[in-house]
mmCIF file as Biopython writes it, N, C-alpha, C and O atoms, coordinates in Angstrom:
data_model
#
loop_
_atom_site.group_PDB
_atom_site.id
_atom_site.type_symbol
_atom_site.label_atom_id
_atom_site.label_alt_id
_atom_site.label_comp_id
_atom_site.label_asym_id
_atom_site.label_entity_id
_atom_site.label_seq_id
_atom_site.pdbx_PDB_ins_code
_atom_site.Cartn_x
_atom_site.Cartn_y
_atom_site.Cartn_z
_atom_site.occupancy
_atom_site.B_iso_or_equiv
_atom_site.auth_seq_id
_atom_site.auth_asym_id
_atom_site.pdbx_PDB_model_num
ATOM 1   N N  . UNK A ? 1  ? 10.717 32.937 56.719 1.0 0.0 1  A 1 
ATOM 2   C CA . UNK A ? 1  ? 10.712 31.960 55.641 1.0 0.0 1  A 1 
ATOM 3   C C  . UNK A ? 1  ? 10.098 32.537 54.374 1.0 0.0 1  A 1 
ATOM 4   O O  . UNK A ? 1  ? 10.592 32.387 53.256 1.0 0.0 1  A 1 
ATOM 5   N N  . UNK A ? 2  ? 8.855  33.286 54.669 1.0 0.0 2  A 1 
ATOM 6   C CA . UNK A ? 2  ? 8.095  34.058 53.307 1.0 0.0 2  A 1 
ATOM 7   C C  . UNK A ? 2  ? 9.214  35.390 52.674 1.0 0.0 2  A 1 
ATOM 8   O O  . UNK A ? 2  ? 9.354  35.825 51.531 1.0 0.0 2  A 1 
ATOM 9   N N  . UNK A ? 3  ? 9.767  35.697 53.749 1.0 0.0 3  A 1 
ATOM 10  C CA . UNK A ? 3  ? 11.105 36.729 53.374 1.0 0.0 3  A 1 
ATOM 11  C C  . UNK A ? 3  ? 12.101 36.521 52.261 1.0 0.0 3  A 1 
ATOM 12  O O  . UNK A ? 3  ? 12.515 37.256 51.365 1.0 0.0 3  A 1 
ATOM 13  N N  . UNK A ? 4  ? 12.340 35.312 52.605 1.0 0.0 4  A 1 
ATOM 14  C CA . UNK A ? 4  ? 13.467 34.375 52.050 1.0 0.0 4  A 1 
ATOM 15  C C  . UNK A ? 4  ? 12.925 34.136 50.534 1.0 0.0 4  A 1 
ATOM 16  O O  . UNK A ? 4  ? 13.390 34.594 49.490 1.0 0.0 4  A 1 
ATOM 17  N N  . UNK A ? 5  ? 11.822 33.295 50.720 1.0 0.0 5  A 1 
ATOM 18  C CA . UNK A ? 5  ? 11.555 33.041 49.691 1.0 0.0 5  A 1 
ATOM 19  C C  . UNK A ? 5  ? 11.246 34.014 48.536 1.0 0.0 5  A 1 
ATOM 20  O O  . UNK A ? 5  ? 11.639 33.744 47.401 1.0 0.0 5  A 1 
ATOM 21  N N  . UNK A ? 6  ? 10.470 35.273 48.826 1.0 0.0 6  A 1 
ATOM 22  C CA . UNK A ? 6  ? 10.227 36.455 47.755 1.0 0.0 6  A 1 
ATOM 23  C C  . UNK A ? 6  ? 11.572 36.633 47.782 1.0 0.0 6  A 1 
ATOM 24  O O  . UNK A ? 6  ? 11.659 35.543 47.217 1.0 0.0 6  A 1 
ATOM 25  N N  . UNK A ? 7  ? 12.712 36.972 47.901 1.0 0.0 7  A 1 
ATOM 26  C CA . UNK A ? 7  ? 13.950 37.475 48.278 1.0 0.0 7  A 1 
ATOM 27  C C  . UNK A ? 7  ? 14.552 36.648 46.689 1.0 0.0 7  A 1 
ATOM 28  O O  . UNK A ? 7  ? 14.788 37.188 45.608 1.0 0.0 7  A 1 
ATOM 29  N N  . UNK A ? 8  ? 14.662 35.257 47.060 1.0 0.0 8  A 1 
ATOM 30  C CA . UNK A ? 8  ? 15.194 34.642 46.307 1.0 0.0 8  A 1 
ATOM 31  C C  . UNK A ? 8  ? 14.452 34.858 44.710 1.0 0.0 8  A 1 
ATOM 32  O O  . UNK A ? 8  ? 15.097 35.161 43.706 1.0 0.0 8  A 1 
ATOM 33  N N  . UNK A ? 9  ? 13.271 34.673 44.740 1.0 0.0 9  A 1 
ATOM 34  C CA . UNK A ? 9  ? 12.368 35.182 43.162 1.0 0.0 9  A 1 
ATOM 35  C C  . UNK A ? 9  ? 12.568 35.941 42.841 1.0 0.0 9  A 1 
ATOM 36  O O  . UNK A ? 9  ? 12.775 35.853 41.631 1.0 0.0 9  A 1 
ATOM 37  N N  . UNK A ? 10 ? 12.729 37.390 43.410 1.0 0.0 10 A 1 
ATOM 38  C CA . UNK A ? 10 ? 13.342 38.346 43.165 1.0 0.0 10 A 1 
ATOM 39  C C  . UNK A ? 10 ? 14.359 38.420 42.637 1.0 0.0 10 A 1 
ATOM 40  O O  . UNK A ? 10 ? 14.469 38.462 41.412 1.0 0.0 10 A 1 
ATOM 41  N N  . UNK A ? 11 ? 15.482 38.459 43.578 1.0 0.0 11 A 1 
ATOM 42  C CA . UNK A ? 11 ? 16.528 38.213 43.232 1.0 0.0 11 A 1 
ATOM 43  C C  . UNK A ? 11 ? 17.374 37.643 41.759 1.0 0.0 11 A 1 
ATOM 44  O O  . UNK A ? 11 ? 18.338 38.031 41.098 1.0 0.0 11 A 1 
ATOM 45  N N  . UNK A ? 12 ? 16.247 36.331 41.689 1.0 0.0 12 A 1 
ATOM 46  C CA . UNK A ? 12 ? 16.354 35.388 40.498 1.0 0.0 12 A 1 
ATOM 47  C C  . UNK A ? 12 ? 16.077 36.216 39.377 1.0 0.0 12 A 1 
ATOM 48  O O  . UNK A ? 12 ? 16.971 36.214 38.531 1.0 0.0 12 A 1 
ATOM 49  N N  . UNK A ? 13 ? 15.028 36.961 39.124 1.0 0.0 13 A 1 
ATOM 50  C CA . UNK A ? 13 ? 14.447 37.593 38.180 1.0 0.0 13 A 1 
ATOM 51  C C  . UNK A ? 13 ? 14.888 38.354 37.833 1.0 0.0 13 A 1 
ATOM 52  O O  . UNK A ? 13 ? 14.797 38.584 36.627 1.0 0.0 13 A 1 
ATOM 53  N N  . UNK A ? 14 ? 15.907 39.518 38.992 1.0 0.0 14 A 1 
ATOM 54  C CA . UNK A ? 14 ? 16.396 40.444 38.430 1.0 0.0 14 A 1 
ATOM 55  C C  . UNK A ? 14 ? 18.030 39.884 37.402 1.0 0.0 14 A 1 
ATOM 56  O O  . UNK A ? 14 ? 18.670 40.389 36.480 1.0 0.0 14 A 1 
ATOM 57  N N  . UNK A ? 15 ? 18.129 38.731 38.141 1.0 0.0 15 A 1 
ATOM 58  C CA . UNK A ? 15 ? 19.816 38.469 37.952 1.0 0.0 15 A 1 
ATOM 59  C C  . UNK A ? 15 ? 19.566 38.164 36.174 1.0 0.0 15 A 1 
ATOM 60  O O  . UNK A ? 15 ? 20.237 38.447 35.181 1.0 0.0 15 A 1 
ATOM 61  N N  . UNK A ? 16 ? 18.279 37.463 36.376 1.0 0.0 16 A 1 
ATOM 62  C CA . UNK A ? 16 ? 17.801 36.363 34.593 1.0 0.0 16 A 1 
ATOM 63  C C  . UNK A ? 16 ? 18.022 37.613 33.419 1.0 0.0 16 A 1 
ATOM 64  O O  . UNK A ? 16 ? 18.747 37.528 32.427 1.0 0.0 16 A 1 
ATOM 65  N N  . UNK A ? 17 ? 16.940 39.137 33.946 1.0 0.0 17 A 1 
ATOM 66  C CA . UNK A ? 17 ? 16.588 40.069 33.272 1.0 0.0 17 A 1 
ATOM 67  C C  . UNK A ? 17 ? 17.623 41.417 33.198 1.0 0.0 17 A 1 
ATOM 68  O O  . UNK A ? 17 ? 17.667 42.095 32.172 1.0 0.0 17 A 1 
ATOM 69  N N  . UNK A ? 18 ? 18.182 41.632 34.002 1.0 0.0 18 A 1 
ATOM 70  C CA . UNK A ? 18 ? 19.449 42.493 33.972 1.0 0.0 18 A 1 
ATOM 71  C C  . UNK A ? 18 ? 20.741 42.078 33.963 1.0 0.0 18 A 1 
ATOM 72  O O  . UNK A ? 18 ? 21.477 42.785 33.274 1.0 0.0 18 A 1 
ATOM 73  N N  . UNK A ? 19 ? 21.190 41.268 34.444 1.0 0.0 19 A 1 
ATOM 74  C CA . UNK A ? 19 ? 22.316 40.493 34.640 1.0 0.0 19 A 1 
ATOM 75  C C  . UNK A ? 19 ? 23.277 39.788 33.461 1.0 0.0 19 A 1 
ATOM 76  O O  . UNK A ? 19 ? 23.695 38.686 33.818 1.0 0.0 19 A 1 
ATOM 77  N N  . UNK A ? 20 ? 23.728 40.230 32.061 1.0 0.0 20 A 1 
ATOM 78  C CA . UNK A ? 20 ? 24.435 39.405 31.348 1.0 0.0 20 A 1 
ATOM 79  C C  . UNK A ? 20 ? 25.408 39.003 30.909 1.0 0.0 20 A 1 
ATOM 80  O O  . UNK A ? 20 ? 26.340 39.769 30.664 1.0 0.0 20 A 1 
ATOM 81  N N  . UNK A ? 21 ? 25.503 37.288 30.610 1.0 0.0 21 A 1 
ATOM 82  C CA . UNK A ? 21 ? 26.493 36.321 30.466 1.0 0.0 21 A 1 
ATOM 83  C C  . UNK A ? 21 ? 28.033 37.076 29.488 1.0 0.0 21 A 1 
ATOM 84  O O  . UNK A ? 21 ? 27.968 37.869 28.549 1.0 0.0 21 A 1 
ATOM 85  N N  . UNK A ? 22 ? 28.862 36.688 29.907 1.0 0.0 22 A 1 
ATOM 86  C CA . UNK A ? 22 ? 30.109 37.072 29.218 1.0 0.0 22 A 1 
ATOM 87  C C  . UNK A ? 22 ? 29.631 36.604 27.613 1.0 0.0 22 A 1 
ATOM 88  O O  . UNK A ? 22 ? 28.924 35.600 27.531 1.0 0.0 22 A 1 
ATOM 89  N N  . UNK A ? 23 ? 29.893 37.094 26.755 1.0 0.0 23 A 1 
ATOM 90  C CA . UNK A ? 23 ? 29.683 36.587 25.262 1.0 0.0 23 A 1 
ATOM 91  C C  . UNK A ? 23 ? 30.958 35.949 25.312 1.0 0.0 23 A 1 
ATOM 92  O O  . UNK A ? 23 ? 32.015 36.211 25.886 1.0 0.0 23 A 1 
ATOM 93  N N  . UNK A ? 24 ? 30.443 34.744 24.305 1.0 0.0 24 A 1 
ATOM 94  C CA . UNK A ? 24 ? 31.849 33.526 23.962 1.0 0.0 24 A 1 
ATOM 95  C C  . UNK A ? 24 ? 32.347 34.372 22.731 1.0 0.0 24 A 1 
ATOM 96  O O  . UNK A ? 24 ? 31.677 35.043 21.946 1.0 0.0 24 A 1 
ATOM 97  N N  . UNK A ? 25 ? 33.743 34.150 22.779 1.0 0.0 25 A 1 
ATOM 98  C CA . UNK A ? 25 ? 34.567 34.955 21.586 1.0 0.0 25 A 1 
ATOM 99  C C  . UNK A ? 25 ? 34.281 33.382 20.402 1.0 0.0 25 A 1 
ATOM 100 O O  . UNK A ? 25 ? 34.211 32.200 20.736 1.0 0.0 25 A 1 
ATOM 101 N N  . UNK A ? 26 ? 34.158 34.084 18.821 1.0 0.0 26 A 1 
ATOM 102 C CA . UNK A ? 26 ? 34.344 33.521 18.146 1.0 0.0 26 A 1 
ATOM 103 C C  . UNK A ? 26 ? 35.113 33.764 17.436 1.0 0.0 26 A 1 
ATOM 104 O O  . UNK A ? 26 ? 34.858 33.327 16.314 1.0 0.0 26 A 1 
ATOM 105 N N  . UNK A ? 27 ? 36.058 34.314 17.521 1.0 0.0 27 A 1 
ATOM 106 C CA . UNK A ? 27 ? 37.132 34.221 16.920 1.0 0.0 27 A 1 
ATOM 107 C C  . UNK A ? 27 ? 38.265 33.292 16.433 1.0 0.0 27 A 1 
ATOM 108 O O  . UNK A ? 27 ? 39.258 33.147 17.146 1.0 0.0 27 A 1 
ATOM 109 N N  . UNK A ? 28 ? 38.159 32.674 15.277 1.0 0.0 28 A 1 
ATOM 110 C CA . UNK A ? 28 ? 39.022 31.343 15.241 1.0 0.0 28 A 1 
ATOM 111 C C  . UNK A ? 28 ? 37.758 30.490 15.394 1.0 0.0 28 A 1 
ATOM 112 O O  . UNK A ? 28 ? 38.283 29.402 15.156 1.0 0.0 28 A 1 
ATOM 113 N N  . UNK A ? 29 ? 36.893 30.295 15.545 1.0 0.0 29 A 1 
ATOM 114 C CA . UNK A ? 29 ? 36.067 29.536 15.598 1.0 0.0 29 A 1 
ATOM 115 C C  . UNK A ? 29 ? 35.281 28.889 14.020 1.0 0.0 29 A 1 
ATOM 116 O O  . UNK A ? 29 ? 35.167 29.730 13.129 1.0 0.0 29 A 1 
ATOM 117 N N  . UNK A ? 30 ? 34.824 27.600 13.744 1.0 0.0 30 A 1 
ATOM 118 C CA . UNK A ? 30 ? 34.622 27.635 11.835 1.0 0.0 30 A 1 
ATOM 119 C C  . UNK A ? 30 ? 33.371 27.777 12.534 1.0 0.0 30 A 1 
ATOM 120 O O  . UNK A ? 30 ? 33.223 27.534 13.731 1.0 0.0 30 A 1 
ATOM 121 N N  . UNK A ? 31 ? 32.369 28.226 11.649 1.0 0.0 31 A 1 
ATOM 122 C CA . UNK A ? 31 ? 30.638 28.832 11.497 1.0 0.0 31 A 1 
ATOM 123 C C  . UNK A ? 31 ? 30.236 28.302 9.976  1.0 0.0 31 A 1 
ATOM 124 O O  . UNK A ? 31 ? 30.728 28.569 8.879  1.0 0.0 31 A 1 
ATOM 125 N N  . UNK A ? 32 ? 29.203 27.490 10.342 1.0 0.0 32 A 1 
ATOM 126 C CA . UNK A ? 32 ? 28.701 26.815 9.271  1.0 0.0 32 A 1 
ATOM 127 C C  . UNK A ? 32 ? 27.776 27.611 9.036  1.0 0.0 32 A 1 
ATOM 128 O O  . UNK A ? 32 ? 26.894 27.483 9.885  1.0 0.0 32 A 1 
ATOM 129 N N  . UNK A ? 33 ? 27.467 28.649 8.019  1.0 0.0 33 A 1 
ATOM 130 C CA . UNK A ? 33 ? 26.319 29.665 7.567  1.0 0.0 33 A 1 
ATOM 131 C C  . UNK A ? 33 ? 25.770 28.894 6.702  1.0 0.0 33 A 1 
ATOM 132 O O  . UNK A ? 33 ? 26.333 28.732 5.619  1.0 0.0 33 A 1 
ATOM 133 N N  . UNK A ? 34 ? 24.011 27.964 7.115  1.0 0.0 34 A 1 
ATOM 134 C CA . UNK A ? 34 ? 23.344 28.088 5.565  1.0 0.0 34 A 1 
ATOM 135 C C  . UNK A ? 34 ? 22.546 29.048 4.599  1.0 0.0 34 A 1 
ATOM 136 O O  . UNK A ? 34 ? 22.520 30.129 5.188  1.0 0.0 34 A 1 
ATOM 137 N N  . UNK A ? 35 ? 22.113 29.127 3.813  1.0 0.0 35 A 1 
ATOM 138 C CA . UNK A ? 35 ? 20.975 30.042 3.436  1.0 0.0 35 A 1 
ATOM 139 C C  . UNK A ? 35 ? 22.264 31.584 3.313  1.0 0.0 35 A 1 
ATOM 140 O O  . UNK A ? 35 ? 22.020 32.726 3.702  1.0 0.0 35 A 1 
ATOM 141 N N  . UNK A ? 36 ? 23.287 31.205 2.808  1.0 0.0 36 A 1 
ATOM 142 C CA . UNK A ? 36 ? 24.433 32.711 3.226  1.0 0.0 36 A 1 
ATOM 143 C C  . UNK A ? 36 ? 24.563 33.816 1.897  1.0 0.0 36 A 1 
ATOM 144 O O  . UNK A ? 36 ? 25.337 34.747 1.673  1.0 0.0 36 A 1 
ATOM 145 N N  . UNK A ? 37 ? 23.337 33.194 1.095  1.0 0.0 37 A 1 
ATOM 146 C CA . UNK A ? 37 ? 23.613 33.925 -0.670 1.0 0.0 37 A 1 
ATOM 147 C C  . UNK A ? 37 ? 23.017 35.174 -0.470 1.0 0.0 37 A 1 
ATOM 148 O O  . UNK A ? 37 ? 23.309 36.107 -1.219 1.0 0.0 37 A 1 
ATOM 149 N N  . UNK A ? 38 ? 22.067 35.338 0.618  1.0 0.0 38 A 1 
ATOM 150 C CA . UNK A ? 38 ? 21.059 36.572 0.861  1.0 0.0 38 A 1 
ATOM 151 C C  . UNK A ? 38 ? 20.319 36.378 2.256  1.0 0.0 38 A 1 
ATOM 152 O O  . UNK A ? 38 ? 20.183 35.385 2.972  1.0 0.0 38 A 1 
ATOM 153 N N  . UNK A ? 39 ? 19.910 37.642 2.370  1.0 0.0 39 A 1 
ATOM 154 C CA . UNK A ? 39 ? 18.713 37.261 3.399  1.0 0.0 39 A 1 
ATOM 155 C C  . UNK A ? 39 ? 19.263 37.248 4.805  1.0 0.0 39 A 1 
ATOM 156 O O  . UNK A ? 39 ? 20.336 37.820 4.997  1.0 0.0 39 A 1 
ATOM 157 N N  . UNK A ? 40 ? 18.672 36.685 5.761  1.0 0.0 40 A 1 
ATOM 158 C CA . UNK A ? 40 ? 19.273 36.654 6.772  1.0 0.0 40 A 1 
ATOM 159 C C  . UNK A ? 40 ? 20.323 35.630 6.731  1.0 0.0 40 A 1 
ATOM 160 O O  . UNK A ? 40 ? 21.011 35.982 7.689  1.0 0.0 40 A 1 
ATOM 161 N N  . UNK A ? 41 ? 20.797 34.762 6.321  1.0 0.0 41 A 1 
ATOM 162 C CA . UNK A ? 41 ? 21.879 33.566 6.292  1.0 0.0 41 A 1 
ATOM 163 C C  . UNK A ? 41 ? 23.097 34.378 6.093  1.0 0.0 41 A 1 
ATOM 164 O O  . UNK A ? 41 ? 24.201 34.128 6.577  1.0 0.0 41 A 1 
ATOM 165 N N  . UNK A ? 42 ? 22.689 35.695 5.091  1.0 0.0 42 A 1 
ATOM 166 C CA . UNK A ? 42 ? 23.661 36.708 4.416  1.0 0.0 42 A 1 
ATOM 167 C C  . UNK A ? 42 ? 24.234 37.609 5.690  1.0 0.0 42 A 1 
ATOM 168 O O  . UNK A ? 42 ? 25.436 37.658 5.952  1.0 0.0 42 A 1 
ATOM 169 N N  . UNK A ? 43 ? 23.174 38.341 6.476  1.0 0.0 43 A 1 
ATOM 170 C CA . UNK A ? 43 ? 23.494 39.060 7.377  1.0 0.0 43 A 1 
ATOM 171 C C  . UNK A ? 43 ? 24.201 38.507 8.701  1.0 0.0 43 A 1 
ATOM 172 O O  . UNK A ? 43 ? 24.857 39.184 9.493  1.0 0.0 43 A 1 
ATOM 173 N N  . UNK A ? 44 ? 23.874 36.830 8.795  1.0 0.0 44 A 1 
ATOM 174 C CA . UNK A ? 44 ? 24.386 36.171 10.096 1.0 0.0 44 A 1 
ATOM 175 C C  . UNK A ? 44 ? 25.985 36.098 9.307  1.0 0.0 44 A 1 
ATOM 176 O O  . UNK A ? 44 ? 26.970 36.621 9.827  1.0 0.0 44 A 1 
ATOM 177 N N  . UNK A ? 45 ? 26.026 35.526 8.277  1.0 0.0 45 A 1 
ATOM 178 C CA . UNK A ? 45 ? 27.413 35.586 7.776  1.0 0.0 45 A 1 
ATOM 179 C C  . UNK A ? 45 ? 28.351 36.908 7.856  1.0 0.0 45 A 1 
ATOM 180 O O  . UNK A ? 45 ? 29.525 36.619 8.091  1.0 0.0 45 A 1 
ATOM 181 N N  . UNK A ? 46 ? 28.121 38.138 7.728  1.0 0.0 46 A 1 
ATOM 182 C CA . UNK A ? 46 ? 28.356 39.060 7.787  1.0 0.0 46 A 1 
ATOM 183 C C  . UNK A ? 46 ? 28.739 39.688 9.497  1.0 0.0 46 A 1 
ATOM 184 O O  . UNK A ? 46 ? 29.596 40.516 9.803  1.0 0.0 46 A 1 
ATOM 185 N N  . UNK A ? 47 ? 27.894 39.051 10.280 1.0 0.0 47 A 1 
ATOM 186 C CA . UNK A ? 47 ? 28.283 39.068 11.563 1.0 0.0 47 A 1 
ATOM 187 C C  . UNK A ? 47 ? 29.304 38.447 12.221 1.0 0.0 47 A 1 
ATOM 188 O O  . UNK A ? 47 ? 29.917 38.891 13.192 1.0 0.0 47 A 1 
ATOM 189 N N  . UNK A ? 48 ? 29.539 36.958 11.424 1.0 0.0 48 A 1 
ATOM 190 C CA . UNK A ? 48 ? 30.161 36.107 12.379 1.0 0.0 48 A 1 
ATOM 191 C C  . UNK A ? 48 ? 31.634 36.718 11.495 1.0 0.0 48 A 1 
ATOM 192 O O  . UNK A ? 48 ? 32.657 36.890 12.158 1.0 0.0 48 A 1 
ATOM 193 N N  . UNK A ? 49 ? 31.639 36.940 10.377 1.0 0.0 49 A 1 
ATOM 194 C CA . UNK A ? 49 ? 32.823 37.533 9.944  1.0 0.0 49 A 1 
ATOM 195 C C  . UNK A ? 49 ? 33.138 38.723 10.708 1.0 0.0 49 A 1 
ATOM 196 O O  . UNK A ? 49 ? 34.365 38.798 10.656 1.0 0.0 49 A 1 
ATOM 197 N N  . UNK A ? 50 ? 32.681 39.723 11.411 1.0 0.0 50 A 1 
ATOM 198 C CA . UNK A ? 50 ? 32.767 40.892 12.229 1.0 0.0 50 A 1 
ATOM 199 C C  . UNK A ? 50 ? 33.562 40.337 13.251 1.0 0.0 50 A 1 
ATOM 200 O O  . UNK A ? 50 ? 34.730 40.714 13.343 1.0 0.0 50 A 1 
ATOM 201 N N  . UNK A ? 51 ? 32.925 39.150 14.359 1.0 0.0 51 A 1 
ATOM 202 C CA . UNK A ? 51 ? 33.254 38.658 15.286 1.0 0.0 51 A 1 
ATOM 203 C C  . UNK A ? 51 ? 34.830 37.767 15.178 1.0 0.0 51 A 1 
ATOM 204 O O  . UNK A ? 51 ? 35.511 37.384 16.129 1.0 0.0 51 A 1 
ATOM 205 N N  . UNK A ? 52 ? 35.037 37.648 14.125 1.0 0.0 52 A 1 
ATOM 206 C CA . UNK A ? 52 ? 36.123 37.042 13.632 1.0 0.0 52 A 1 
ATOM 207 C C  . UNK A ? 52 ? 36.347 35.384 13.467 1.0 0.0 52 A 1 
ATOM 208 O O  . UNK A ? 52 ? 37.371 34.799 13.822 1.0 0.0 52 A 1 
ATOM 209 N N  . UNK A ? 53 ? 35.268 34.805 12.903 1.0 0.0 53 A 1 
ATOM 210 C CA . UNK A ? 53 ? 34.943 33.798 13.072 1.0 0.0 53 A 1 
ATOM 211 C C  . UNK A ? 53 ? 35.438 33.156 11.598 1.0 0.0 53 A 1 
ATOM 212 O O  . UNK A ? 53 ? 35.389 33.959 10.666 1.0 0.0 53 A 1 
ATOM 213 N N  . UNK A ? 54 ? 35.755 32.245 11.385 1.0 0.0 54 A 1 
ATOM 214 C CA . UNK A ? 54 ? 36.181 31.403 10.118 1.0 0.0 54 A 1 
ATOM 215 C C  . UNK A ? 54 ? 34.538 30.393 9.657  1.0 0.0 54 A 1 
ATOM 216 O O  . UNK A ? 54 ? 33.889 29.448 10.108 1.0 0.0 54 A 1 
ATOM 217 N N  . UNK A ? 55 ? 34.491 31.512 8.312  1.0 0.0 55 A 1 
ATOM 218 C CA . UNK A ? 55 ? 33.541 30.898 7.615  1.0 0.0 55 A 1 
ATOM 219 C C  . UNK A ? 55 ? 33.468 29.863 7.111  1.0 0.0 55 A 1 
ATOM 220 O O  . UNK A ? 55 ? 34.441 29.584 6.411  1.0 0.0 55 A 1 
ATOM 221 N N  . UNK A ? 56 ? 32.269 28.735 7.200  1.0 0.0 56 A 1 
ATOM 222 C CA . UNK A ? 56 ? 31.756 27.896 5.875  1.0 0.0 56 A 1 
ATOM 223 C C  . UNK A ? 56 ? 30.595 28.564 5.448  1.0 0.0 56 A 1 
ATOM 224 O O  . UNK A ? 56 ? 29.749 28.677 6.335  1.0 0.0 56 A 1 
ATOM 225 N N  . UNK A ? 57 ? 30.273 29.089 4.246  1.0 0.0 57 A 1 
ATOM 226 C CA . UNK A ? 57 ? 29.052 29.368 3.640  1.0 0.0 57 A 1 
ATOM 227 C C  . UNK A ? 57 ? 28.603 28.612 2.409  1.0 0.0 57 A 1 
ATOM 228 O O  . UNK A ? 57 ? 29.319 28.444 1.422  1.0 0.0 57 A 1 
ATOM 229 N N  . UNK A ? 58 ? 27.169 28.101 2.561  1.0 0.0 58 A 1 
ATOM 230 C CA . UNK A ? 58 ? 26.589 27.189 2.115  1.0 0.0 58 A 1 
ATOM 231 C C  . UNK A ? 58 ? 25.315 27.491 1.148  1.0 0.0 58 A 1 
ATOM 232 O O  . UNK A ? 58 ? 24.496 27.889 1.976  1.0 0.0 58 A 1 
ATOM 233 N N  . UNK A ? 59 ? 24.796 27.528 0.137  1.0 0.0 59 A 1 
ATOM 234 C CA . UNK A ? 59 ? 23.844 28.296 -0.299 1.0 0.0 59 A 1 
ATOM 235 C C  . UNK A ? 59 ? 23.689 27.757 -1.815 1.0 0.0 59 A 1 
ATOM 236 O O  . UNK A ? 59 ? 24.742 27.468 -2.382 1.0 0.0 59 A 1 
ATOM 237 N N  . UNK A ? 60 ? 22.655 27.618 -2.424 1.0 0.0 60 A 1 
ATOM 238 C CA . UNK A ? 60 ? 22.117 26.720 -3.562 1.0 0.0 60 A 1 
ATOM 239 C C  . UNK A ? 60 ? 22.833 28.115 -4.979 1.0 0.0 60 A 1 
ATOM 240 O O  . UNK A ? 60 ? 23.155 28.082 -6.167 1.0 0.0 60 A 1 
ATOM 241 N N  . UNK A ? 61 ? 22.754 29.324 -3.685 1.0 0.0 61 A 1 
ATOM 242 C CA . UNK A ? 61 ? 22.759 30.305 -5.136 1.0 0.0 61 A 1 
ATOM 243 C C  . UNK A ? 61 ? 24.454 30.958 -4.972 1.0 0.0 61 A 1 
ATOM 244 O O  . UNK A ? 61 ? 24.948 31.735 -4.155 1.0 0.0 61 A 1 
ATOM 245 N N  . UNK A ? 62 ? 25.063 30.168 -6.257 1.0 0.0 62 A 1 
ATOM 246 C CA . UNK A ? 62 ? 26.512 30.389 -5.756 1.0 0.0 62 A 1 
ATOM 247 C C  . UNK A ? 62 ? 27.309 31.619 -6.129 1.0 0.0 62 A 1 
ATOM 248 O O  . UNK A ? 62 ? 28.503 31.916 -6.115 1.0 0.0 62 A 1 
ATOM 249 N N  . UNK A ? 63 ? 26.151 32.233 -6.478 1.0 0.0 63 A 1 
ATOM 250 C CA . UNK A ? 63 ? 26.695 33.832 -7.236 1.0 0.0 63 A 1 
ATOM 251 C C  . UNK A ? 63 ? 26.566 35.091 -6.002 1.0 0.0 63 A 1 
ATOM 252 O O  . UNK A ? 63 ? 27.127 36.183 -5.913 1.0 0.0 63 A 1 
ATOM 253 N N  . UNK A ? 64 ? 25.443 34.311 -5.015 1.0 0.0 64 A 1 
ATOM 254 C CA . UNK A ? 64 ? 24.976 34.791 -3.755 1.0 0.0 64 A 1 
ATOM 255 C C  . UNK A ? 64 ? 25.921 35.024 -2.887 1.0 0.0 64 A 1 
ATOM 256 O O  . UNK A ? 64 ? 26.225 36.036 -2.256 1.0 0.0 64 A 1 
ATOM 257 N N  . UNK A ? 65 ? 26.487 33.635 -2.941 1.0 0.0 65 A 1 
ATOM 258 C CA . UNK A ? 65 ? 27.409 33.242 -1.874 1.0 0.0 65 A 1 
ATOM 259 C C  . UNK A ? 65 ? 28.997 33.963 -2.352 1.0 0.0 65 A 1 
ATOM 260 O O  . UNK A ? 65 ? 29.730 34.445 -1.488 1.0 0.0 65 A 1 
ATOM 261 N N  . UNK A ? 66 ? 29.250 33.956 -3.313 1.0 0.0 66 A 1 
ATOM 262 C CA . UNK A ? 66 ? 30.474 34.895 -3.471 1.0 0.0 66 A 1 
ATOM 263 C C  . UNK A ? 66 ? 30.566 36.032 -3.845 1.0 0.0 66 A 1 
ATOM 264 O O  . UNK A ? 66 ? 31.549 36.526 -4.397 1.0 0.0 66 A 1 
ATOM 265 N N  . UNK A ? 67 ? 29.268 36.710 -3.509 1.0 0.0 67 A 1 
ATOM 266 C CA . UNK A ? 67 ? 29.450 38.114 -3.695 1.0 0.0 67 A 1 
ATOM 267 C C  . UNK A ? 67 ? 29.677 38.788 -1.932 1.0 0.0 67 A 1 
ATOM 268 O O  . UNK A ? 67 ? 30.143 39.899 -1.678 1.0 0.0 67 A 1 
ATOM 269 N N  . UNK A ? 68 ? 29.315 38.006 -1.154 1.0 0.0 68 A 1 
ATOM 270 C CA . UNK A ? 68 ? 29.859 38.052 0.459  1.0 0.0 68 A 1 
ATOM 271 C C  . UNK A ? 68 ? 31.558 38.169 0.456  1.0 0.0 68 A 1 
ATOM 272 O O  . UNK A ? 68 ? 32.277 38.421 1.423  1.0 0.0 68 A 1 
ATOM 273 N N  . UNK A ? 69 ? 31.843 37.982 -0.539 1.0 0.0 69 A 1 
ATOM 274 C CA . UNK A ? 69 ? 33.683 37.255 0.021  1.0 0.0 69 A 1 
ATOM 275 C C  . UNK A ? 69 ? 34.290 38.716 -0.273 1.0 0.0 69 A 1 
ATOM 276 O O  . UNK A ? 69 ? 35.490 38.932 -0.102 1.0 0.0 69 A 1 
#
């Protein structure tokens, strides 16, 4: 029973810490970027465009935001 049980924690821990999930495709997907004029909002935008994702970018500074396009 004590077998079992370390077995399973184990087990669990390695699956949590080595083990990873298929990534969801975003491709075709819309991505609401705020904060996208600079900064990190800029760089997540820049990613989800990599991934092939259909932008909304959102940002107070609109000179920010279309120098991404």
């Amino acid at each position: 029973l004590v077998g079992n049980v370390v077995w399973t924690v184990i087990s669990s821990a390695f699956k949590a810490i080595f083990v990873t999930k298929p990534k969801k495709s975003l491709r075709g997907e819309v991505v609401l970027v705020t904060g996208a004029g600079n900064g990190l909002g800029r760089e997540l935008a820049l990613k989800f465009a990599e991934e092939g994702a259909i932008l909304v970018l959102w940002d107070i500074d609109e000179v920010g935001v279309f120098s991404n396009c």
